[in-house]
N, C-alpha and C positions, 0 to 999 in steps of 0.2 A: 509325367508331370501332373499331379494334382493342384485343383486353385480351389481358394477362398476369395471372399472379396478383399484382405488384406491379410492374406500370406500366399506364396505360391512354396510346393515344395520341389527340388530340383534335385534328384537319386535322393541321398542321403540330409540333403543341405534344407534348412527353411530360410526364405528371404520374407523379411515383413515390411511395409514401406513403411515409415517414420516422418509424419509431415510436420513442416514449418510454417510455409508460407505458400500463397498460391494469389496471383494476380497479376498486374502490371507489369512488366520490367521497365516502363518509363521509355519507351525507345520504338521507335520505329523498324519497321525489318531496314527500310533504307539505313540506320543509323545501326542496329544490332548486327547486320549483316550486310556491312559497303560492299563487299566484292560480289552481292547475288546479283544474279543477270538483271538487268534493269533500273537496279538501286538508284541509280543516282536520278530519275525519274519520278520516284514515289516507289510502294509497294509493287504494284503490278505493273512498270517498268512498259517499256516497248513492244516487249516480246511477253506480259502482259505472264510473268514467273510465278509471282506469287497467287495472282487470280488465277492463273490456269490450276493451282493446289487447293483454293480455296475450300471444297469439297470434306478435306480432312486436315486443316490448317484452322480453320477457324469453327466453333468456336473458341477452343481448347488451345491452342496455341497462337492465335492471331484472331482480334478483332478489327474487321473491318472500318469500324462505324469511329472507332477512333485511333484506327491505325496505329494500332500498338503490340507490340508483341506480348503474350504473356507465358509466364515462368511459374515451377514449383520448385521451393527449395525444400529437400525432406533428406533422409537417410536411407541407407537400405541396412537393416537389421539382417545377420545372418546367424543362424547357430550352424554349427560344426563341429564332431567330434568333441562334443562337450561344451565346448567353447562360445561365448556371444561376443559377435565379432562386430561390432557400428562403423560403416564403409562413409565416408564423410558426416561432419558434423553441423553443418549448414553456418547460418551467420551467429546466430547467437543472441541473447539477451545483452542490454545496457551498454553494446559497444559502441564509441565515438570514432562515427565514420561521416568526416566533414567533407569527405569528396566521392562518396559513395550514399548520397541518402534514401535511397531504397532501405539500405542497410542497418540508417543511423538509429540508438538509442532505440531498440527495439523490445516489444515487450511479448513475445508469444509463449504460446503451452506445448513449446515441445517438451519438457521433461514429463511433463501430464500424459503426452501422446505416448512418451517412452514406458513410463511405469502401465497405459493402457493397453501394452503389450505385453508387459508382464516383467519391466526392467527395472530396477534400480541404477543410479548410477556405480555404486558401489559393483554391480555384477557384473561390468563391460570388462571385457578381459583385452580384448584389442580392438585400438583405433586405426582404421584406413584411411590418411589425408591422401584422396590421388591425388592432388597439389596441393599449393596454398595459397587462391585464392578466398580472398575475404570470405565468400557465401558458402565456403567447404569446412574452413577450421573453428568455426564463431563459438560454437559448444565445447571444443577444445579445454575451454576454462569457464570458470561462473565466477563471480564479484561475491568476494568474502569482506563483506566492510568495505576497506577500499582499497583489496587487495584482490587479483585476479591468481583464480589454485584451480588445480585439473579438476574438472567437473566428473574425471573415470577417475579415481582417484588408486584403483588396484588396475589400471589400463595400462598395456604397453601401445605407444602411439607409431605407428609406424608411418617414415616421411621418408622420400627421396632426399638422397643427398643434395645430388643437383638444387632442387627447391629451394631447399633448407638454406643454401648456400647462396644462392641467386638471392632470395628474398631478405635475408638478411642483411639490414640498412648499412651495417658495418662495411660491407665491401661495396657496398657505393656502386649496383647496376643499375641500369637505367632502365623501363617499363614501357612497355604500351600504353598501360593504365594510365601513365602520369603521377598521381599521387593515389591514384585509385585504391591501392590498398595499404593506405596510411596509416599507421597504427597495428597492423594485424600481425604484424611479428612478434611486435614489442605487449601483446596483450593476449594473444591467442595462439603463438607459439614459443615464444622463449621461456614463459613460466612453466612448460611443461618439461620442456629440457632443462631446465636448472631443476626441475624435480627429480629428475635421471629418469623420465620413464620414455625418453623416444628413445627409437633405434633407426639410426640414418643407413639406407640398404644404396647400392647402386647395384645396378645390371637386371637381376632377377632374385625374388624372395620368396623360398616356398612357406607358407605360413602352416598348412596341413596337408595329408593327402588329395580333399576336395577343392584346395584352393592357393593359386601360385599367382603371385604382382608380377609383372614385366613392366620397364620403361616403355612410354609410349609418348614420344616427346613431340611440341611444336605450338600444341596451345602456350605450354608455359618448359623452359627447359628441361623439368623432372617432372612433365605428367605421368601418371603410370595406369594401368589396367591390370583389375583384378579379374583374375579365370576363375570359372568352377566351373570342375570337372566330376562329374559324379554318376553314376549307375546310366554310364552312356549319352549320357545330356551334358549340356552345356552352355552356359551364362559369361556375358561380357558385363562388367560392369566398369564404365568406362571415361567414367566423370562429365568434363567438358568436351570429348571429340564432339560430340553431339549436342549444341545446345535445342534445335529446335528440328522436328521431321521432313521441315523446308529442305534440312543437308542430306538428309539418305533419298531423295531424288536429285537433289544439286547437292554432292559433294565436295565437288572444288570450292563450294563458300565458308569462307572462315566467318568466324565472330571479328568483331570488334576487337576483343581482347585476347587475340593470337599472337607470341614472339613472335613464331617463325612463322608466317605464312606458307610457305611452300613445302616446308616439312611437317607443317599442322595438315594441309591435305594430303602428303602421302600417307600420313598416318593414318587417317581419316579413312582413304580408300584401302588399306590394307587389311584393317579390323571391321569395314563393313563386310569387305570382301570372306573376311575367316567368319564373319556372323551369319554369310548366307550360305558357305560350303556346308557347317556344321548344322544347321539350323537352329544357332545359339541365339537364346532371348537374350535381346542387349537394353541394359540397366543403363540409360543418361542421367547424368545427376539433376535436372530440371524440368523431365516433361513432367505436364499435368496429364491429362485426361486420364491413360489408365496405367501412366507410368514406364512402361517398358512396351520393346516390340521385336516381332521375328521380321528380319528381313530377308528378300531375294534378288537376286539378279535382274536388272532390268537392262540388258546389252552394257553397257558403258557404266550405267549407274546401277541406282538400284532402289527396289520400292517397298514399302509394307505389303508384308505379308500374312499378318495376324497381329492383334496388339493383347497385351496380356490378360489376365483376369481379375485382376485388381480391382476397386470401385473407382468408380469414375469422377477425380476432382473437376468441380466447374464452377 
């Protein structure tokens, strides 16, 4: 595995990270994560969870000083076999998100970030939603006048059926979220499929030799994880299992915004568990500091092992 500060290569594969956003998520671990040991206490709880992490939790993932957790939202840019492959699209530009404002009417340089790796939108050959929440599909389109058009606009977007299906207001599920992802169908995914350019996969989708989706459900019904596999190595890239490194020592804690809570932690420990047999670097769609990390076994759980070589957002 050779690194850069902002490319790692993995056999044959380049992942580049593609930043958005990096700061606050507005939310306390007690609020971002009710079921961690002590939540309902404050941060550091009884059994005092989150302070006993403190060490490698803050400052990059948790501020103490105003007990907040923080997030990056970015992409992971892959080429493959020819192909430029962008594994979620984050929130996106000018979308009205009246119950998500983190989110709302946003104004960042990701496309700036994207062409300062060397992209055009025009060159994305395929998109990775591993779900569809708000802060994964928001690039999905860009605002043409006052019309939202796929921002890849020669992209094949690929989504989970399941998702696709769930999230769609037409069949009236009901959310975690609440109204949390208001608008995100109707402006960040349906004009891509009225474009014909998704393709709704279930079960398993090999997209090349180095690289095959599997469902990985519980955050949201149709999460999924992309593998690469390549010249003996091997990457999870795995959206929301992981939003913050608090879960790869406490795994049984969900986010906030998990359907299924008891099948979001099997999954959870399933795919930590394949990340520390193989010594696959595992791609979460939100850490900061250096992005990605090798995990190990720690009896029951399990702990950082190595974190990537990425440059260090902070």
């Amino acid at each position: 595995m050779r690194r850069n500060p902002e490319q790692i290569t993995i056999g044959d594969v380049t992942v580049t990270r593609i930043k958005e956003f990096y700061g606050s998520a507005g939310l306390s671990p007690g609020r971002f994560f009710p079921d961690s040991p002590g939540s309902t206490n404050g941060p550091a709880g009884p059994d005092g969870s989150w302070e006993r992490h403190r060490d490698w939790l803050a400052p990059d993932f948790w501020d103490p000083a105003t007990d907040e957790c923080r997030t990056a939202v970015q992409s992971w840019l892959l080429r493959s076999e020819g192909r430029t492959i962008l594994v979620d699209t984050g929130a996106g530009n000018h979308k009205d998100r009246p119950h998500a404002p983190v989110w709302n009417h946003l104004d960042t340089d990701y496309l700036d970030n994207l062409a300062a790796a060397g992209v055009r939108p025009e060159d994305v050959d395929l998109v990775v939603n591993t779900h569809l929440h708000v802060d994964h599909v928001g690039w999905n389109t860009r605002l043409d006048g006052r019309t939202w058009v796929p921002t890849f606009p020669n992209a094949r977007y690929l989504m989970t059926r399941r998702d696709f299906e769930f999230w769609d207001p037409a069949n009236g599920h009901r959310s975690v979220l609440g109204r949390g992802n208001q608008n995100v169908f109707e402006d960040s995914v349906a004009p891509v499929h009225r474009a014909g350019l998704t393709r709704l996969w279930e079960g398993t989708y090999r997209i090349d030799r180095n690289l095959r989706l599997d469902l990985a459900p519980g955050h949201t019904p149709g999460s999924s994880v992309l593998t690469l596999e390549s010249g003996g190595e091997q990457a999870l890239f795995v959206g929301d299992l992981v939003h913050s490194p608090f879960q790869i020592a406490e795994p049984d804690t969900n986010s906030c915004f998990c359907e299924d809570p008891a099948l979001s932690r099997a999954t959870r420990h399933r795919l930590l568990g394949q990340a520390a047999e193989h010594r696959a670097l595992l791609f979460p769609a939100h850490f900061g500091g250096r992005g990605a990390v090798e995990v190990a076994r720690n009896g029951s759980t399990f702990a950082i092992r190595e974190w990537a070589g990425f440059s260090r957002i902070s």
